[in-house]
C-alpha positions as CSV (number, residue, x, y, z in Angstrom):
1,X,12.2,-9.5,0.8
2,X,9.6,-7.7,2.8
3,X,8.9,-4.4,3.1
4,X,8.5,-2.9,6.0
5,X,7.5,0.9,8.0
6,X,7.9,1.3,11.2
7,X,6.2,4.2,12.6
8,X,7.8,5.0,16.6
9,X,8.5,8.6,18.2
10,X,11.3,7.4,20.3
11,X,14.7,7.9,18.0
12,X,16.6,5.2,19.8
13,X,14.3,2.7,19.4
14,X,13.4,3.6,16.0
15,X,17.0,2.9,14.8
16,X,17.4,-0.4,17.2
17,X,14.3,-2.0,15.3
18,X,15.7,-0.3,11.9
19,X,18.6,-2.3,12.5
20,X,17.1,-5.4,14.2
21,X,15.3,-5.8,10.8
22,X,17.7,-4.7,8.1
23,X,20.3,-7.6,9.4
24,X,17.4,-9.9,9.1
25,X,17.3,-8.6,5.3
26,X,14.1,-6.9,5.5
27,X,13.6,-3.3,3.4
28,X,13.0,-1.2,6.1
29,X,11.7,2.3,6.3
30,X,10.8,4.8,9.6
31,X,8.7,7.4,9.3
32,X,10.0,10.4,11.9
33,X,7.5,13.0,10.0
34,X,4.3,12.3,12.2
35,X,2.4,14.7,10.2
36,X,0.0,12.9,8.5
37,X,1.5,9.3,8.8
38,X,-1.4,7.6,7.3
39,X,-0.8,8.7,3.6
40,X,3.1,8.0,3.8
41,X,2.3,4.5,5.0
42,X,-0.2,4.2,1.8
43,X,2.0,5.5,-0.3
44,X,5.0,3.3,0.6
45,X,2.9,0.1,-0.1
46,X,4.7,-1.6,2.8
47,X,4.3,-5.8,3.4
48,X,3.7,-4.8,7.4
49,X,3.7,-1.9,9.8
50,X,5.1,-1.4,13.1
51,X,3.0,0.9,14.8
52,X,3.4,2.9,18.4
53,X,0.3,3.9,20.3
54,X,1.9,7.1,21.9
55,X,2.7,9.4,19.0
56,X,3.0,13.3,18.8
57,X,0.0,14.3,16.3
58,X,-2.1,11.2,16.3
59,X,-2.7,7.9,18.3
60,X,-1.5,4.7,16.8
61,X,-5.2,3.5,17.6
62,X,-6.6,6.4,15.2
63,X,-4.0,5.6,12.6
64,X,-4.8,1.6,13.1
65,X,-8.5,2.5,12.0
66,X,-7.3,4.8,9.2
67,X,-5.2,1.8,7.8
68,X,-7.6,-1.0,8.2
69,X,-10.0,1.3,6.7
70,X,-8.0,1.6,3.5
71,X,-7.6,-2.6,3.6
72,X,-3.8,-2.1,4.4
73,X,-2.4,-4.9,6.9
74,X,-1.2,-6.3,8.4
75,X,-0.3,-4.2,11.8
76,X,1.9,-5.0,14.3
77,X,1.3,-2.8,17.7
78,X,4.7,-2.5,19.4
79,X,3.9,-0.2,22.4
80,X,4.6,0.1,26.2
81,X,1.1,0.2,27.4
82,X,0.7,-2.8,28.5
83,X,-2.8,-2.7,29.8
84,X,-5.2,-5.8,28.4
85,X,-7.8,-2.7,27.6
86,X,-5.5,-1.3,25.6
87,X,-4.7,-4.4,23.9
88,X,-7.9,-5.5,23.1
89,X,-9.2,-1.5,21.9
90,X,-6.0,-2.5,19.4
91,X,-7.0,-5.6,18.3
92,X,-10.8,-4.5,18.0
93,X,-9.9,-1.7,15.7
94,X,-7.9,-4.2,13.4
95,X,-4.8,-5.0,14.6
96,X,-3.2,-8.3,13.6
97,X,-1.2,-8.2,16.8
98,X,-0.1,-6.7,19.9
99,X,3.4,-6.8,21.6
100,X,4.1,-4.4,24.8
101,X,8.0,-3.2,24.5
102,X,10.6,-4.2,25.9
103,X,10.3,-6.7,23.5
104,X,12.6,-9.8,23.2
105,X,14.2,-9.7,19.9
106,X,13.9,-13.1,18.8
107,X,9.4,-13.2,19.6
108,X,9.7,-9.6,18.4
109,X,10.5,-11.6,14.7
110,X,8.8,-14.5,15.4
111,X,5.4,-12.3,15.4
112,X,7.0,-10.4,11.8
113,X,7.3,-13.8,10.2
114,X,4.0,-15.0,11.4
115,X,2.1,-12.2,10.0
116,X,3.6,-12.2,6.9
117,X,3.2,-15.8,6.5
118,X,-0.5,-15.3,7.2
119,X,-0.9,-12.3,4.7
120,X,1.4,-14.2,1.7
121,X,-0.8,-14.2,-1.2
122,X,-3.2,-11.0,-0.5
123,X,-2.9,-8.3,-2.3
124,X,-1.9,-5.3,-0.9
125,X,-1.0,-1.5,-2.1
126,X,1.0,-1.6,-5.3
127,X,3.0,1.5,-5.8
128,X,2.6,3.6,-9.2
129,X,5.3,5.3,-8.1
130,X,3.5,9.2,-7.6
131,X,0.7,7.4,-5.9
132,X,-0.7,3.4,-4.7
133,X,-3.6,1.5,-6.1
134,X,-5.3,-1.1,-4.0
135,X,-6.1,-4.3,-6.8
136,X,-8.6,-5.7,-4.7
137,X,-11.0,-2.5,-4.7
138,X,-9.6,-0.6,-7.3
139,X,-8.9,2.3,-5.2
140,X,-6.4,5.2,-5.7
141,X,-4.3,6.4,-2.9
142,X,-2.1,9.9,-3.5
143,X,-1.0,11.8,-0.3
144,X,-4.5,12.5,1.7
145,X,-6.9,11.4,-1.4
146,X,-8.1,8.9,-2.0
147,X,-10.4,8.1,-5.8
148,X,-12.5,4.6,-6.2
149,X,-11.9,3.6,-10.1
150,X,-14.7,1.7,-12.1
151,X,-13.7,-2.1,-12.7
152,X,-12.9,-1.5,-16.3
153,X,-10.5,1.8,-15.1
154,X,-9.1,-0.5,-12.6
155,X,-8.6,-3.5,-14.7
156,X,-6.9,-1.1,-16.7
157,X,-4.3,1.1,-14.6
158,X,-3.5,-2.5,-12.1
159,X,-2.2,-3.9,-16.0
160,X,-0.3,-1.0,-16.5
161,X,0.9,0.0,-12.7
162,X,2.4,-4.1,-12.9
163,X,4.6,-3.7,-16.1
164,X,5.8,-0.2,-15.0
165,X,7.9,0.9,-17.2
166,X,7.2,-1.2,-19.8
167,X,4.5,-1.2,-22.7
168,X,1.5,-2.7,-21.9
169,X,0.1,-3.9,-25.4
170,X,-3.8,-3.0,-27.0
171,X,-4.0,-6.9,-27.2
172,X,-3.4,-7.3,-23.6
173,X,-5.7,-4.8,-22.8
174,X,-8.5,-5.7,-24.8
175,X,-7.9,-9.7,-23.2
176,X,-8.1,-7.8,-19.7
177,X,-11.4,-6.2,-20.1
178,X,-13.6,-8.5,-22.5
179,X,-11.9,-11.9,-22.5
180,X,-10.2,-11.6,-25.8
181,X,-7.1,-10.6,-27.4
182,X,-9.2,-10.1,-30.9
183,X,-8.7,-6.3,-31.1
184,X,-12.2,-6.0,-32.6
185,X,-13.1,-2.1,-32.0
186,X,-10.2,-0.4,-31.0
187,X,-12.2,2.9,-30.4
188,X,-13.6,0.9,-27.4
189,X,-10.5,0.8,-25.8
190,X,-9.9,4.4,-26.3
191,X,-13.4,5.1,-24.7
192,X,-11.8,3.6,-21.9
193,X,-8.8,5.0,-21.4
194,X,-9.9,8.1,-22.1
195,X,-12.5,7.6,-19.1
196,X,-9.6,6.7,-17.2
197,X,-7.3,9.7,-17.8
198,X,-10.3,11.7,-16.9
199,X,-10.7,10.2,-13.7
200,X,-7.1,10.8,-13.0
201,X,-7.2,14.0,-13.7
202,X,-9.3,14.8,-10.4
203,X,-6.1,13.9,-8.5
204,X,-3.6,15.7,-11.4
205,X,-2.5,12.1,-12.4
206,X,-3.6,12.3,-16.1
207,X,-0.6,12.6,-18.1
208,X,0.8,9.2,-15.6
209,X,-0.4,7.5,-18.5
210,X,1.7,7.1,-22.1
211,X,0.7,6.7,-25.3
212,X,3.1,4.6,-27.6
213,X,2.1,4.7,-31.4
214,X,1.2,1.3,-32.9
215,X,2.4,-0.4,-29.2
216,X,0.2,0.6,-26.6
217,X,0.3,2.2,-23.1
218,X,2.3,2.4,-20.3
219,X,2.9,4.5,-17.3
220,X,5.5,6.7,-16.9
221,X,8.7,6.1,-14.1
């Protein structure tokens, strides 16, 4: 079932939409640490966000840019301004839709199932566990940071982020990066991951990946 973060200041309604959702099956987390909400979204990987304008430390619009901005959707404004300017400034900076609350139960999940419907089949933030990847752009989420990967790297750490915690053989690899399972130079693999493991190494992610003698590699957790 879906994931999905919901991201509102007000306790009470925080737990009436945690449990709104959770009977409807959904996986359901709410963030009640506003301090910097756009990293904990990205690194939860949710299917859809619930997002209030009216925070403590940010605006929802601010954080609505900052999401779409790292290709995460889709975003579902649930707010009580229910001015059409604020609206539209919503909509404009990327969100996928816009409900003013009190909000009837039954359109309130009507919208959820629409936008998931409408997102099935994109790609969003996978989660490697101590930080997300975005497959489409190959870039690397951890807390605040954020590291663009070269398409082999990418190739690479999507393989082994997808068969977490299992081995991901040199064959499959090799297939992965130059159409091939023919392990022809296996020192051209190692070029590569050791590129990699450099590159992870700016965000102290290097020793994510495992070696496993005469199997392959795989990422540990």
């Amino acid at each position: 079932m879906a994931r999905i973060t919901i991201v509102e200041d007000d306790s009470m309604m925080r737990e009436e939409l945690m449990d709104i959702l959770q009977k409807e099956g959904f996986e359901v987390r709410a963030i009640a640490d506003f301090h910097d909400i756009v990293a904990q979204i990205a690194t939860s990987a949710p299917d859809l966000v619930i997002l209030d304008i009216n925070l403590p430390e940010q605006s929802g619009f601010e954080i609505c840019k900052n999401l779409k901005l790292k290709g995460m959707g889709p975003i579902l404004i649930l707010t009580s301004r229910d001015k059409l300017q604020d609206e539209l400034h919503g909509l404009h900076l990327g969100a996928d839709d816009y409900l003013t609350k009190p909000c009837n139960r039954d359109r309130l999940l009507a919208r959820i199932q629409n936008l998931l419907r409408r997102f099935e089949g994109q790609l969003g933030l996978i989660d490697g566990g101590s930080f997300s990847l975005d497959p489409n752009t190959f870039t690397l989420y951890k807390g605040s940071q954020s590291l663009l990967l070269s398409a082999n790297e990418g190739k690479i750490l999507l393989a082994l982020v997808q068969n977490r915690p299992e081995v991901v053989s040199k064959s499959t690899l090799s297939d992965l990066l130059w159409g091939t399972d023919q392990y022809i130079d296996e020192n051209a693999l190692q070029v590569n991951l050791t590129r990699l493991r450099k590159t992870l190494r700016q965000l102290n992610l290097e020793s994510q990946i495992e070696t496993i003698r005469g199997q392959g590699y795989r990422l540990r957790g």
